[in-house]
C-alpha angles and dihedrals in degrees: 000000000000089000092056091053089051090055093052091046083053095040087053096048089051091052094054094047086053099055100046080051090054083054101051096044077054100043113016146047127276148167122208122202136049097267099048082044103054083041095057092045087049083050082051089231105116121103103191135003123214125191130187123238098251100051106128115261101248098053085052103057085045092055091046087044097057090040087055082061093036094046089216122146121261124208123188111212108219094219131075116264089266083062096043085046089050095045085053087056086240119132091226143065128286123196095167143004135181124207113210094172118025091193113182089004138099099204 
């Protein structure tokens, strides 16, 4: 049962994620990709980094390295890039995205 609980927990959290990221997509500035991402870390304006959970392991240590210089936050979406590309309303896939202005939202 414990284990049900865990994965409601996790479905919740993922809601919520979502919908800040609905906001932000709304009411903020964002790039989306790995090249505009690791550009707009290099320009210091990003706020928060999220991956997907398929990202190949190499890209992502090099994202989460340049945000350790950055010092810039890393979340690591717990779907696949259809579900981050979906969470971000497009009809196509997202690996990474960067939000450099997270506008209405809290996130």
């Amino acid at each position: 049962n414990s284990r049900m609980v865990a994965s409601k927990k996790a479905k919740k959290a993922m809601e919520s994620i979502n919908s800040r990221l609905a906001l932000v997509m709304k009411s903020g500035k964002f790039t989306i990709g790995y090249r505009s991402t690791l550009k707009s870390i290099r320009q210091g304006k990003s706020k928060l980094i999220i991956i997907a959970n398929n990202t190949p392991a190499l890209r992502k240590s090099e994202i989460e390295y340049y945000c350790m210089l950055a010092k810039v936050g890393v979340h690591h979406y717990s779907g696949n890039n259809i579900d981050l590309g979906t969470a971000c309303g497009k009809y196509f896939r997202v690996g990474c995205l960067c939000i450099t202005d997270p506008g209405d939202s809290d996130i």
